[in-house]
C-alpha positions as CSV (number, residue, x, y, z in Angstrom):
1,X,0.0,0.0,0.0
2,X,2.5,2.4,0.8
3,X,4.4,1.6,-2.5
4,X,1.3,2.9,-4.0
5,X,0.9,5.9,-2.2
6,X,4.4,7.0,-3.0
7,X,3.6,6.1,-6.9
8,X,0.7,8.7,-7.0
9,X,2.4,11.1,-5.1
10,X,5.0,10.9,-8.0
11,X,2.7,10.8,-10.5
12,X,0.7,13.7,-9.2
13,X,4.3,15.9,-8.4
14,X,5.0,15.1,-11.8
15,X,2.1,16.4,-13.7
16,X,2.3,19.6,-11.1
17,X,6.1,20.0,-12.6
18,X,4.5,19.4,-16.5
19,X,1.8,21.9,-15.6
20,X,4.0,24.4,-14.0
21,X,6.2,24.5,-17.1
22,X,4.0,24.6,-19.7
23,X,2.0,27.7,-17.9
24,X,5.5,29.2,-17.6
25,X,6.5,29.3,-21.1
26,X,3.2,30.2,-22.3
27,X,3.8,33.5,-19.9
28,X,7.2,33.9,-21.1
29,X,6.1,33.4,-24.8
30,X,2.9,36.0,-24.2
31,X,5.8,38.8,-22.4
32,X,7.7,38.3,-25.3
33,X,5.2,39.1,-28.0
34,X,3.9,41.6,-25.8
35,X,6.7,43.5,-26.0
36,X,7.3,44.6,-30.1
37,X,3.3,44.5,-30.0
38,X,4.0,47.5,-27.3
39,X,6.4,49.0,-29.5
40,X,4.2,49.4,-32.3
41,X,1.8,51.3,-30.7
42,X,4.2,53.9,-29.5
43,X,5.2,54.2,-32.6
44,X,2.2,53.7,-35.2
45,X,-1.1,53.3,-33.3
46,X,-2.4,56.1,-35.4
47,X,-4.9,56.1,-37.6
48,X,-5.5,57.0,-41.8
49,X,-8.5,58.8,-42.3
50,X,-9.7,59.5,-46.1
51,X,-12.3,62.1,-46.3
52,X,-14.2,62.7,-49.4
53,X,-13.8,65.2,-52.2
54,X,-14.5,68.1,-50.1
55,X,-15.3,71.1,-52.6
56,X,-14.8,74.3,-52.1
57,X,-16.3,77.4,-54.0
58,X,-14.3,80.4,-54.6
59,X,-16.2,83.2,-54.9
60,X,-14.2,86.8,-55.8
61,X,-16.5,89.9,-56.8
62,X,-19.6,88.2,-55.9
63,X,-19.5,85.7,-58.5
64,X,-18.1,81.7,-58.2
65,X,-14.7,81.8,-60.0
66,X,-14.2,78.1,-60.0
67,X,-14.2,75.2,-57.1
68,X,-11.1,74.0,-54.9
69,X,-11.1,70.1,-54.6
70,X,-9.2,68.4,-52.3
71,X,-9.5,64.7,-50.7
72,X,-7.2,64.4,-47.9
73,X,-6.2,62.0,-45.3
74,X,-5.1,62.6,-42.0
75,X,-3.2,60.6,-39.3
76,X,-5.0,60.6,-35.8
77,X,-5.3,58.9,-32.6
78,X,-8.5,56.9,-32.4
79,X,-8.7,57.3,-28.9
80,X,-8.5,61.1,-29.2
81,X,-11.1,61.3,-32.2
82,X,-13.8,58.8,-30.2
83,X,-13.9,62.1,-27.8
84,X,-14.8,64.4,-30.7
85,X,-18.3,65.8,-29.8
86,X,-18.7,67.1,-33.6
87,X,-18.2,64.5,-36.6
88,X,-14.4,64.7,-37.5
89,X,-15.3,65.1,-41.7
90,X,-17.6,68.1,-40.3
91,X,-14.3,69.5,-38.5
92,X,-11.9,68.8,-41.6
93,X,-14.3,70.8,-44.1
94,X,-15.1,73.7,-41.9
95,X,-11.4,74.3,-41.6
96,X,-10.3,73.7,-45.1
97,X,-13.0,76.1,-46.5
98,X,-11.9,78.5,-43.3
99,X,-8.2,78.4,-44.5
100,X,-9.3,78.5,-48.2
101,X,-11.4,81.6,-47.6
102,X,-8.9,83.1,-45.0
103,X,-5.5,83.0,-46.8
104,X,-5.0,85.4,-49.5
105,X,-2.1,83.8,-51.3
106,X,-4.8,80.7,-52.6
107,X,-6.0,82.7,-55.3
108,X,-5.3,80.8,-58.7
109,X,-6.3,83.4,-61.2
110,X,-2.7,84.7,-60.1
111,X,-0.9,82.0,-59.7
112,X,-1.9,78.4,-59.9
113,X,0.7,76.9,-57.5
114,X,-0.7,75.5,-54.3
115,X,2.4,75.6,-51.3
116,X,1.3,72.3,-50.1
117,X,3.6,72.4,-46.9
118,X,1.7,75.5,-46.1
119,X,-1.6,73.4,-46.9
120,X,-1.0,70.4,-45.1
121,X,0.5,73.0,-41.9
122,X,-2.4,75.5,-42.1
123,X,-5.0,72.3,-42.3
124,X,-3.2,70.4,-39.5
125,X,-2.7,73.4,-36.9
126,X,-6.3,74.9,-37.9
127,X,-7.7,71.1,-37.0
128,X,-5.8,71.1,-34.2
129,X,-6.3,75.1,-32.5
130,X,-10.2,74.1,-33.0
131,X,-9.9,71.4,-30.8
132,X,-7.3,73.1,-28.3
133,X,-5.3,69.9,-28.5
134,X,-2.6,68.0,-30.2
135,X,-6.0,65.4,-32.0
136,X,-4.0,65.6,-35.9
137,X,-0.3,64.6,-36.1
138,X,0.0,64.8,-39.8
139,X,-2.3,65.8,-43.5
140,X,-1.6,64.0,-45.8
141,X,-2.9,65.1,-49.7
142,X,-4.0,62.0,-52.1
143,X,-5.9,65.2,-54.6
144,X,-5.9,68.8,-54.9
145,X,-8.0,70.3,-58.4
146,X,-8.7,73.8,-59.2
147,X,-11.5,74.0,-61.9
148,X,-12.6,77.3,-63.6
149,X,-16.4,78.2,-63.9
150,X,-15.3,77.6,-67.8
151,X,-13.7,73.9,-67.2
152,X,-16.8,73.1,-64.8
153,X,-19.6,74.6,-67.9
154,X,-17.2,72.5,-70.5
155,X,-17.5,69.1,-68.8
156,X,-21.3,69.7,-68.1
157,X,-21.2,70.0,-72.0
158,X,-19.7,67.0,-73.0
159,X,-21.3,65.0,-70.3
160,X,-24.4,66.4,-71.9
161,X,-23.7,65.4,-75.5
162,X,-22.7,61.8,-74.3
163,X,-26.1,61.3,-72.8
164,X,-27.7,62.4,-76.0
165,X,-25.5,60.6,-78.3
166,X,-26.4,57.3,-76.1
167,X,-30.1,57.8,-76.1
168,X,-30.9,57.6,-79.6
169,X,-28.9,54.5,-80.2
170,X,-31.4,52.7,-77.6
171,X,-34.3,54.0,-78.7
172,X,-33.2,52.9,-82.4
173,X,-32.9,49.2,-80.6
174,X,-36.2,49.4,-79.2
175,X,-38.0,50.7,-82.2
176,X,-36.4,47.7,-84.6
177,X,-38.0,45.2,-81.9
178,X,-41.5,47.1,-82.2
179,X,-40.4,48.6,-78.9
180,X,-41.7,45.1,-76.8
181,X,-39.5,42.4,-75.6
182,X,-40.2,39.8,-77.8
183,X,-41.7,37.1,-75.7
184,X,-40.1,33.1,-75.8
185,X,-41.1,30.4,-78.6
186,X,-42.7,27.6,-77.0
């Protein structure tokens, strides 16, 4: 009997020891892991946020001059944007049509070059004085268009003639099949 007692007792002390080890590596495996996955969000952690064409109307001696395009993306911190009390897009486009309207050097009948360092600064800083906090750590431009009142009435043109070119080559198909679907053979 005692033989026995000693043979559980070993049996038992040894599936303690296997036990033991395996939760131990498992720990030492997780800390390891842990530790670039820590890394990572110190140093990217932020997020890439596209916002949509956002168009913005120039308007000089009471009359539109032409539209200023721009889709942009912008680096944040979600954490920081989940506070936001006003929709971030809603934030972007007030301040690019604020720095649009409020910096005289954007006006492209004189010169059609856009200081996009200036852009990307102006956007950033304005995004970021609204807020009274550090919330947008970079801009980043994918598109930036300027298009005259002319370029804008030309394209409406053409887009116009396209239609009308299309239309009468359908209706052509529908008159030469009496205008009905012709129904199955059966």
């Amino acid at each position: 009997m005692g033989q026995v007692i000693k043979f559980v007792l070993a049996a038992l002390w040894i599936c303690a020891a296997t036990l033991g080890a395996v939760f131990y590596s498992f720990q030492s495996a997780g800390t390891k892991s842990d530790a670039p996955a820590q890394e990572a969000s110190l140093m990217g952690g932020l997020d890439y946020v596209k916002t949509d064409v956002i168009s913005v109307p120039l308007i000089r001696n009471a009359s539109v001059e032409g539209y200023f395009l721009a889709r942009l993306v912008y680096t944040v911190d979600p954490r920081e944007l989940r506070k936001l009390t006003v929709p971030a897009d809603a934030l972007i486009t007030d301040v690019v049509y604020s720095y649009v309207y409020s910096t005289p050097a954007l006006d492209f009948s004189k010169t059609p070059a856009l200081d996009l360092d200036a852009f990307r600064a102006g956007i950033r800083d304005g995004i970021n004085k609204r807020v009274k906090q550090q919330l947008v750590e970079d801009v980043l431009v994918e598109q930036v268009d300027y298009l005259t009142k002319e370029e804008i009435r030309d394209n409406a043109v053409k887009r116009r003639k396209t239609i009308t070119e299309e239309v009468p080559a359908t209706q052509d198909a529908d008159a030469s099949s009496g205008g009905h679907d012709a129904a199955p053979a059966h």
